[in-house]
N, C-alpha and C positions, 0 to 999 in steps of 0.2 A: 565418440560421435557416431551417431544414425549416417546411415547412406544420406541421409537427406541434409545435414549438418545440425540438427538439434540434439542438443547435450542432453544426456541420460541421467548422468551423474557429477555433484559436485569435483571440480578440478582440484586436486590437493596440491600444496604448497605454503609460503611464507608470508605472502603480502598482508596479512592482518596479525604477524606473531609481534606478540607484545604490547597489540592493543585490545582496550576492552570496551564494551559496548553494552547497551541497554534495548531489547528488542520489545517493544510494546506493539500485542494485540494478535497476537498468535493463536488460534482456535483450532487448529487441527493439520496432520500434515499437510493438508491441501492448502493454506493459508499462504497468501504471501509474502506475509512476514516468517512463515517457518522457510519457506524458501529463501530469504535474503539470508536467516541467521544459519542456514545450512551450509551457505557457499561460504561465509564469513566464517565460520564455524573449519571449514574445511584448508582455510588459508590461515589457520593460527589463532586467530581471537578467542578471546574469552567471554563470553555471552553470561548477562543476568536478563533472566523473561519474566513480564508481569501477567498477571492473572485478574478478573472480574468475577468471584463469587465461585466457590464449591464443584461447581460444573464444569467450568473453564480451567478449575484449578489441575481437577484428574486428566485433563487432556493433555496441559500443558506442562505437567511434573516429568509423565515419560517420555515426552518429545526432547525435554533438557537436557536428561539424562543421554539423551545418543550422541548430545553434544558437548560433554563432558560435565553439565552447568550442573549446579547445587545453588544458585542463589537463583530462587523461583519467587516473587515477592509481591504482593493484592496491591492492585491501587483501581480508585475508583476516578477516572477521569473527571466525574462532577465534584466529587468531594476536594476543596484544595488543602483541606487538613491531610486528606489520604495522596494526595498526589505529594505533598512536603517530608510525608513521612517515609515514601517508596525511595526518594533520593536522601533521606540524613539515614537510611537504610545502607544504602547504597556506597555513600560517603563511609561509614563505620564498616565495611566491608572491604569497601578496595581503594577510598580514596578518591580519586579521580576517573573518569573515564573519556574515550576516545572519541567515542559517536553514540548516536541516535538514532531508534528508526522507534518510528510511528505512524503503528498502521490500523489507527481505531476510526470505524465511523457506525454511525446510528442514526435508523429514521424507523417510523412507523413504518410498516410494510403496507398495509393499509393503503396509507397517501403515494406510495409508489404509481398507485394505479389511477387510471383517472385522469381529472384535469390537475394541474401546479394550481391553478388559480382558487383551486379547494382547499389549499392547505392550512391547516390548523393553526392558531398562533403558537399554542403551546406545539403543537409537534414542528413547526418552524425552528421556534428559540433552542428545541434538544437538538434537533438534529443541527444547527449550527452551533451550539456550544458543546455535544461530542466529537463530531467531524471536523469543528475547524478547530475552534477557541483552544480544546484541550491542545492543540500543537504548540498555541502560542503560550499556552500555561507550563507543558514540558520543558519547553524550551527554555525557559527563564530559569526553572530550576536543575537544569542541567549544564546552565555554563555557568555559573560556579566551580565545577568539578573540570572545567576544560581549560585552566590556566594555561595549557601548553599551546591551546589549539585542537582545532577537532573537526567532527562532521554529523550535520544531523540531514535526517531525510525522512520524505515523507508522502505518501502515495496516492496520488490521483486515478481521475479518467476522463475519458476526452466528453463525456456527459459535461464536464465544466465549462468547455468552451462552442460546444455545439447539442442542439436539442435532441436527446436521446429519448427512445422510447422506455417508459416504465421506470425513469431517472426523479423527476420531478424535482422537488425539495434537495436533495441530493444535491441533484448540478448545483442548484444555487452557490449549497456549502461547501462545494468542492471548488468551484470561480475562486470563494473567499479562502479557502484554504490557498489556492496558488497566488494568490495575492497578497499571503498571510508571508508563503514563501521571499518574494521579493524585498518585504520589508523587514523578515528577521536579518536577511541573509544584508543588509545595509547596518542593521542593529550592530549586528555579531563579527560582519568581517573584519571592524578596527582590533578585536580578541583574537583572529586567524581562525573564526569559527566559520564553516564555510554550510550554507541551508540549500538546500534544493528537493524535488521530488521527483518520481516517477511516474509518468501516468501510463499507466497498463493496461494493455488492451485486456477484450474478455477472458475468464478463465475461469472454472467453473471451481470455486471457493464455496465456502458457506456464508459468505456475504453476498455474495451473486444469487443464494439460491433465494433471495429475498423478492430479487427481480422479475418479473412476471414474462414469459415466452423467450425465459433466456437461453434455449436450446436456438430458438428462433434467431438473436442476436450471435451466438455463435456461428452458425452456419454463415450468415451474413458474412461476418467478418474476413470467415478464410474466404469466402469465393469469390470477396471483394479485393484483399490486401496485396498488396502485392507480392507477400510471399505467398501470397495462395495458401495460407494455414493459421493459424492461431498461434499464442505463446506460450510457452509451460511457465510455473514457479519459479523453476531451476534457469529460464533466460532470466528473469524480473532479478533473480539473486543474483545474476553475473553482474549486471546490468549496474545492480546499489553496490558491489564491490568495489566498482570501477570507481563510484560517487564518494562512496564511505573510504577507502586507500588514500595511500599516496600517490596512486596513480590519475587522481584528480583534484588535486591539490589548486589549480587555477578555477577550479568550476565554482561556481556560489550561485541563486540566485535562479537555478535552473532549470526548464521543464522538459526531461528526458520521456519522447514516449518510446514503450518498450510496447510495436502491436503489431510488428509485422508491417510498419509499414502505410496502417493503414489508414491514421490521419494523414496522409499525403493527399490521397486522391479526391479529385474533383466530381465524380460520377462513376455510377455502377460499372463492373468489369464490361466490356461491347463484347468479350470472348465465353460469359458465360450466361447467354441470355436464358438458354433454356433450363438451366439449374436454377437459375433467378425464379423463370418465372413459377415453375415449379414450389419454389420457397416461399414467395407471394402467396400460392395459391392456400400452402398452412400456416399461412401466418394470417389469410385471411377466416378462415374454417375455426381456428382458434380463439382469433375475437368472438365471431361469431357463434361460436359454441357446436359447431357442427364436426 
């Protein structure tokens, strides 16, 4: 641990030895899906990562590899030939597996900006049927392989329950995605399958870098939350260890925010007006192009 208490490095240990898991949507160290399967990774599991096309594939082959994985396998969330194949893949490899995580979503960067009320039908129906649907599609062909019982999870942001700036279309299908959550986790608990997600505050990913004056929403965040900081990969991965173990074995159904804190509060810090206003002032210069 930092003087300040944020973890540096995954904690080594047992709590995930002898289970194996399926990590979809991994892009690059900075991802926080490679942060969940690092911690997972680091307490014993056995990690299989999927991949999206050629591109995704050379990022995600040597990020496996640190985690001892060799089963690197394409599925294309729209495709649900390709999504049936990534699990009878999967089944002919290990059999069964223990958990889920999925961490795909997709919109127009485009429609980011702007008004919601501009949003495209077609870029509507992708970004809710990569962002949410594909959960509900995983999930179906993943308990099959969970006879025993298991955990899937799946990650949010607080864009889904309150109006974020440069979210638009997004929020909508992140609302649906946490609502997607409550009725798998009804589906799946009579199988001891247990569904929940994380919603994460900001972190500067390669999905985030889609979002327009997201330097701007960071800054917010720490001078707002109440830890006064933001949150790394490496908390978000402690965080779905807790969710994906045995050591939440009663949770289903659940929306854990990992942000410091920061959907708590009800209005700006009163202690940091002059950094506020300050922030204002480039976030108005910004719009404004000046």
């Amino acid at each position: 641990m930092t003087e300040n208490q944020v973890p540096v490095a995954p904690i080594q240990g047992q709590l995930m030895a002898g289970k194996r898991g399926l990590v979809m949507g991994v892009a690059n160290e900075r991802s926080l899906a490679w942060g969940i399967a690092n911690v997972c990774a680091a307490q014993g599991a056995e990690i299989a990562f999927t991949y999206q096309g050629e591109a995704l594939q050379k990022r995600v082959t040597p990020l496996a590899a640190l985690v001892g994985s060799k089963l690197v396998l394409p599925c294309d969330v729209t495709d649900e030939a390709s999504v049936e194949a990534l699990f009878k893949n999967i089944h002919k490899e290990w059999g069964n597996i223990d958990f889920l995580v999925h961490a795909i979503a997709y919109s127009d960067k485009a429609q980011l900006d702007g008004l919601y009320v501009n949003t495209t039908r077609d870029n509507f129906l992708r970004t809710m049927d990569v962002s949410c649907f594909s959960f509900t599609s995983v999930a179906r062909h993943a308990m099959p392989l969970m006879p025993n019982g298991g955990s899937m999870l799946t990650l949010s942001y607080l864009g889904a329950e309150r109006v974020m700036p440069h979210y638009n279309v997004m929020g909508v299908a992140k609302a649906a995605l946490e609502a997607s959550v409550r009725y798998l986790a009804v589906d799946l608990g009579s199988k001891n399958i247990r569904v929940n997600a994380i919603s994460a505050g900001p972190i500067k990913t390669l999905a985030a870098s889609g979002i327009g004056d997201f330097r701007h929403i960071l800054k917010w965040n720490e001078i707002n939350a109440p830890l006064k900081r933001n949150v790394s990969i490496l908390e978000v991965g402690n965080s779905a260890l807790y969710l994906l173990s045995d050591l939440g074995t009663g949770i289903t159904g659940e929306l854990l925010h990992v942000d410091a804190g920061y959907h708590s509060i009800g209005m700006i810090a009163v202690d940091e007006t002059e950094r506020l206003v300050e922030l204002v002032g480039a976030m108005n210069a910004s719009v404004n192009g000046t």
